[in-house]
N, CA and C of each residue as an Amber inpcrd file, in Angstrom:
protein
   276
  11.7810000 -22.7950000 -16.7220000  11.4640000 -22.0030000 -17.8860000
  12.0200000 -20.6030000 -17.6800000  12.7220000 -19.9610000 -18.5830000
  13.2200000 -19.0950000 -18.6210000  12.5680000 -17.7340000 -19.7780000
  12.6490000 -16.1690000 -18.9430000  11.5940000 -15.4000000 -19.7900000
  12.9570000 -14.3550000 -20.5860000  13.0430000 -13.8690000 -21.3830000
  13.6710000 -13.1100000 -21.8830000  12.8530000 -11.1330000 -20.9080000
  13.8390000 -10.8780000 -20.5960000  13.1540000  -9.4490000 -20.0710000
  13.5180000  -8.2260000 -20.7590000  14.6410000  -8.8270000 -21.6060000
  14.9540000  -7.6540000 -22.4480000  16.5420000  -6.8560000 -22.4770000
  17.2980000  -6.4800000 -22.9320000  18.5640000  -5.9730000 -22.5850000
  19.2510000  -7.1550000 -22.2480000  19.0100000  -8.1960000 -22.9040000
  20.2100000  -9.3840000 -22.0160000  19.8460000  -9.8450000 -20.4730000
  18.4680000  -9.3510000 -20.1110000  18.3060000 -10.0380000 -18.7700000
  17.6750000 -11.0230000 -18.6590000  17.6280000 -12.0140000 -18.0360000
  16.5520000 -13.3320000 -18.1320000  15.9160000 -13.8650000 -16.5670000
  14.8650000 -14.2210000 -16.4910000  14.3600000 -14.7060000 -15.2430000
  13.5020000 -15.8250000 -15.0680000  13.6960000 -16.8040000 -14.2890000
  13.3280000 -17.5940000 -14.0110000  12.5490000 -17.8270000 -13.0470000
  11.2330000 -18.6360000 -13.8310000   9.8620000 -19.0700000 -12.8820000
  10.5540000 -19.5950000 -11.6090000  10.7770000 -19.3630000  -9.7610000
  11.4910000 -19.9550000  -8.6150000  10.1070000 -20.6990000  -8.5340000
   9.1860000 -21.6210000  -8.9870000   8.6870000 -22.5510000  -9.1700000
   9.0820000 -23.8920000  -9.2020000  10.2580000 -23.9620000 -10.0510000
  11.1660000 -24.9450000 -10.5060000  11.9900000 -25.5440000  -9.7730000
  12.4590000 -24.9450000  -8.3070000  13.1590000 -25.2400000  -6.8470000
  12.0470000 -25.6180000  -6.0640000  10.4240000 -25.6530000  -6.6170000
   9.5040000 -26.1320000  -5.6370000   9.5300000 -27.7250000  -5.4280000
   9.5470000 -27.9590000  -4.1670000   9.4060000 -29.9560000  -4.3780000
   8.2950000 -30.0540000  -5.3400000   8.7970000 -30.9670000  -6.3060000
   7.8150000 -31.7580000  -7.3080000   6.2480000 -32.1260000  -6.7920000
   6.0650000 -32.8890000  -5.5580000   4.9920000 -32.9270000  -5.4320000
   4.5590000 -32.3650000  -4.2210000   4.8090000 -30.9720000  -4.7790000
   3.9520000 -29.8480000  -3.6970000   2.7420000 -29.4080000  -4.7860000
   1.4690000 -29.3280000  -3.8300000   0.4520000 -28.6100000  -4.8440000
   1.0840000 -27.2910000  -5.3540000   0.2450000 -26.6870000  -6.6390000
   0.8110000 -25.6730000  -7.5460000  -0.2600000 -24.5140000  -7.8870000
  -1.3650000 -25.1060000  -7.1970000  -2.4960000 -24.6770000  -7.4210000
  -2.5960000 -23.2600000  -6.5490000  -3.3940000 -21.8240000  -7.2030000
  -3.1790000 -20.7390000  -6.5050000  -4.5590000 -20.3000000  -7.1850000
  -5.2880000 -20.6760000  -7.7610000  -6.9200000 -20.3170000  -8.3430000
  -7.5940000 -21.9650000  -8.3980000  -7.9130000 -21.8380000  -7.3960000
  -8.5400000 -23.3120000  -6.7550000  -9.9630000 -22.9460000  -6.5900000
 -11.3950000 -24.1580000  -7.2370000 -12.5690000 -23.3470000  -7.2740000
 -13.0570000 -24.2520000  -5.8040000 -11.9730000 -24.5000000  -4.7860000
 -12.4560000 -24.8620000  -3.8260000 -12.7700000 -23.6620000  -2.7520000
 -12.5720000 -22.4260000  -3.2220000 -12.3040000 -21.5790000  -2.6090000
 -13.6200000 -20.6750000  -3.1470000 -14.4480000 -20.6040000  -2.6310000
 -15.6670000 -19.5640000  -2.5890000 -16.0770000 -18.1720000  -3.2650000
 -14.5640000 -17.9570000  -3.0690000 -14.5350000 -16.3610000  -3.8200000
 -13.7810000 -16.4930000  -5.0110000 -13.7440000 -17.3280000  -5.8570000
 -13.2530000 -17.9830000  -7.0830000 -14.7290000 -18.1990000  -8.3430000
 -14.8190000 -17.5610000  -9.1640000 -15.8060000 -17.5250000 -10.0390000
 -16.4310000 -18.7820000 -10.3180000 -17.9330000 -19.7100000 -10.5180000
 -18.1910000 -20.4550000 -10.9750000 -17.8030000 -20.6670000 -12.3830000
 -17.2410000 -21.5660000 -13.0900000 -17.0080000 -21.7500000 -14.6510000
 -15.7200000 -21.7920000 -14.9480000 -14.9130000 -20.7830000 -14.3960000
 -13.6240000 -20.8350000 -14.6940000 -13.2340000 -21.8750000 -14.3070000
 -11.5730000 -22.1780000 -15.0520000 -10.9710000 -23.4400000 -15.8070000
 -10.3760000 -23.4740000 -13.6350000 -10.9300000 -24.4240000 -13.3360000
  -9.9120000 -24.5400000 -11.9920000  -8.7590000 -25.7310000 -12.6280000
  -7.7460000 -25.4980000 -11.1510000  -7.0840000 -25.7980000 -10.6200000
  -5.7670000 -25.2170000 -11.4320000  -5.8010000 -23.8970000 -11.6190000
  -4.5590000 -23.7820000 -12.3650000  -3.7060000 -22.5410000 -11.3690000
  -2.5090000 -22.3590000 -11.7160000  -1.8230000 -21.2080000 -11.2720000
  -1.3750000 -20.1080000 -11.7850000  -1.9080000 -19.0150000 -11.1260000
  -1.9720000 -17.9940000 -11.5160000  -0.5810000 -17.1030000 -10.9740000
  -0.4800000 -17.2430000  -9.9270000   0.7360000 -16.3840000  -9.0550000
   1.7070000 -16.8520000  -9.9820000   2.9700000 -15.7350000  -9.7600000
   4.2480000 -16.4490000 -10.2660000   5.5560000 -15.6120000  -9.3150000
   6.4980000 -15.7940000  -9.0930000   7.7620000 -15.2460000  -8.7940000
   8.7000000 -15.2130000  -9.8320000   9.2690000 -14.3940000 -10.3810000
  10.2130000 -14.3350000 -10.8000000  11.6630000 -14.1800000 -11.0030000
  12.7580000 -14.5690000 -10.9230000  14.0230000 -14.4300000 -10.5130000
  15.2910000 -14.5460000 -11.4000000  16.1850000 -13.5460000 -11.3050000
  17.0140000 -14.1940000 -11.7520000  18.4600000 -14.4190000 -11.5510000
  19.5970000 -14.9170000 -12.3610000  20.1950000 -16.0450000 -11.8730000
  21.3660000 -15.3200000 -10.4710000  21.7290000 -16.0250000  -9.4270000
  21.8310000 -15.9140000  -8.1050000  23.1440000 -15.2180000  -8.9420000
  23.3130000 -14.1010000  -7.4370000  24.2140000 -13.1640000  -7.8170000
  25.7030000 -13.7220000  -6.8130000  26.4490000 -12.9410000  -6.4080000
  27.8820000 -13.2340000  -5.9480000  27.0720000 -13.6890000  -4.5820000
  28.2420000 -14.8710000  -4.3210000  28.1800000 -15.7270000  -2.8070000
  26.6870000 -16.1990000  -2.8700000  25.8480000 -16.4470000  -4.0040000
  24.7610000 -17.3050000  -3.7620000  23.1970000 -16.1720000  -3.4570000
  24.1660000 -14.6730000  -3.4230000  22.6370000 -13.6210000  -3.3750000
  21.6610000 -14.1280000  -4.2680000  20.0810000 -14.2580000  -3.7710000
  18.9420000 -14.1130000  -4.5060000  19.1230000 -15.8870000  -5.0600000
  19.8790000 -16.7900000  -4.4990000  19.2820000 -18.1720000  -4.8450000
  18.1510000 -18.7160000  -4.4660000  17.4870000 -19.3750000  -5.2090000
  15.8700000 -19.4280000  -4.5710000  16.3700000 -20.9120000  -3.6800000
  16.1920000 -20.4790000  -2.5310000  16.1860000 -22.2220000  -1.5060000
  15.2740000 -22.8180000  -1.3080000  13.8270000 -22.0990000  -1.7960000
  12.4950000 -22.8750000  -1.8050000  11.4450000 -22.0160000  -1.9680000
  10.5080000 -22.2880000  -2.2980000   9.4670000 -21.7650000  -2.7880000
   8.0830000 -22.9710000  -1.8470000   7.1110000 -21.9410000  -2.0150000
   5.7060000 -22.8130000  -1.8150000   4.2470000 -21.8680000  -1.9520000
   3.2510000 -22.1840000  -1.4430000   2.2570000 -21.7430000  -1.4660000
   1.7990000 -21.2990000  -0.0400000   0.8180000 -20.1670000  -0.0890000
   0.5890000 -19.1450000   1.0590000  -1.0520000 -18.8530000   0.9630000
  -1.7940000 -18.8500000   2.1320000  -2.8120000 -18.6990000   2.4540000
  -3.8110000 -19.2470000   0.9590000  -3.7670000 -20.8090000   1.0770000
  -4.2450000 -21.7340000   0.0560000  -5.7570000 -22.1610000   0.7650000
  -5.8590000 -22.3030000   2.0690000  -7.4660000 -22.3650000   2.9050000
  -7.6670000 -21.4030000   3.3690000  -9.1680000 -21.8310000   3.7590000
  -9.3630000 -21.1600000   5.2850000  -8.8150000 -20.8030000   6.3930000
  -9.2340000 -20.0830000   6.9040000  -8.4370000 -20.0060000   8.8580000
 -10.1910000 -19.5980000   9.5360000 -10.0440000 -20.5080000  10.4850000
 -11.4830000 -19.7600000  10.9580000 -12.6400000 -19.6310000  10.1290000
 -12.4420000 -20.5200000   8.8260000 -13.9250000 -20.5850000   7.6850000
 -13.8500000 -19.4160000   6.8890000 -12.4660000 -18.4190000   7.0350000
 -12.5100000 -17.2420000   6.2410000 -11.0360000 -17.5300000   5.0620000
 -11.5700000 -17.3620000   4.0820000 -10.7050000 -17.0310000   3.2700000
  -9.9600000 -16.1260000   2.9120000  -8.5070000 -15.9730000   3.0930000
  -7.8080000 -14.8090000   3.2860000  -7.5340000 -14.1740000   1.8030000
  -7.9070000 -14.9530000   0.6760000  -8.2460000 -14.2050000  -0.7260000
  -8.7150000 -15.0810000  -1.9110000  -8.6980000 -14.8880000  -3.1990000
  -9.3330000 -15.3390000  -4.0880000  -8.2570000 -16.5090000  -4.6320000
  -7.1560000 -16.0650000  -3.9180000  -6.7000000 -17.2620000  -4.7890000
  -5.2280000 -17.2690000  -3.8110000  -4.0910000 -18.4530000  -3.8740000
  -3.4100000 -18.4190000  -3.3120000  -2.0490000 -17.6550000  -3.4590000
  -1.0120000 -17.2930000  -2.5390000   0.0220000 -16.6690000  -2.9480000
   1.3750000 -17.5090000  -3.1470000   2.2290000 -17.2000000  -3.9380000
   3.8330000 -18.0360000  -3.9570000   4.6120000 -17.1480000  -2.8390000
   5.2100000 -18.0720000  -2.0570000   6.1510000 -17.2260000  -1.0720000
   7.8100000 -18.3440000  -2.0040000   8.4760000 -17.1270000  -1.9320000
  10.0230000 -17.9680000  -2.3580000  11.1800000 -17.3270000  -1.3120000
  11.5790000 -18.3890000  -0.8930000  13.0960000 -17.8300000   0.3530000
  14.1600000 -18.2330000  -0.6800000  14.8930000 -16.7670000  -0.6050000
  16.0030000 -16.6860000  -1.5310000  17.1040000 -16.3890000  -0.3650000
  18.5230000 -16.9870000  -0.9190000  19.3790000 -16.8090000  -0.0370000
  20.1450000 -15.2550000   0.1470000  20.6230000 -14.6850000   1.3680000
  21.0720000 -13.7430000   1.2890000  22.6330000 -13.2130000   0.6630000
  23.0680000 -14.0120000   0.5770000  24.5530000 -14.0610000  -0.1820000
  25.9770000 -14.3710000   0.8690000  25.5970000 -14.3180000   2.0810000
  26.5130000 -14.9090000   3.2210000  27.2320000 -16.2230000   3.3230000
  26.3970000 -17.0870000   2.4020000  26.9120000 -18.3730000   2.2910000
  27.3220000 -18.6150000   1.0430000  28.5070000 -19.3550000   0.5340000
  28.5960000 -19.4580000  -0.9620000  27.8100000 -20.5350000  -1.3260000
């Protein structure tokens, strides 16, 4: 999915380079510090990007999810983060 940003620029959810069946979930009410009631299992985080510049700069090579449990029974926040590795432009 693609967002219009304005001036002719456009960016794309790096969601879309995530493997298909990786969870997506980043407001999970498995997580303690997540409000009772609210709509779970949806995603809230996003990255945005857009399209890879000369020699492959800023191609998204993968994306995933970041501090989604516990460690030690502590939750490192309310909800999970998107990490995306984009390429540096060294390789075409």
């Amino acid at each position: 999915m693609a967002a219009d940003a304005g001036r002719g620029q456009v960016f794309f959810d790096a969601w879309q380079y995530a493997d298909p069946n990786a969870p997506s979930v980043t407001w999970d009410r498995a997580n303690p510090y997540v409000a009772a009631g609210l709509e779970p299992g949806v995603r809230i985080d996003y990255i945005h990007v857009g399209p890879p510049g000369t020699g492959g700069l800023g191609h998204v090579r993968g994306v995933r999810r970041a501090g989604y449990g516990p460690v030690d029974g502590v939750w490192p926040s309310d909800h999970a983060a998107v990490v995306a590795d984009l390429a540096d432009g060294t390789n075409p």
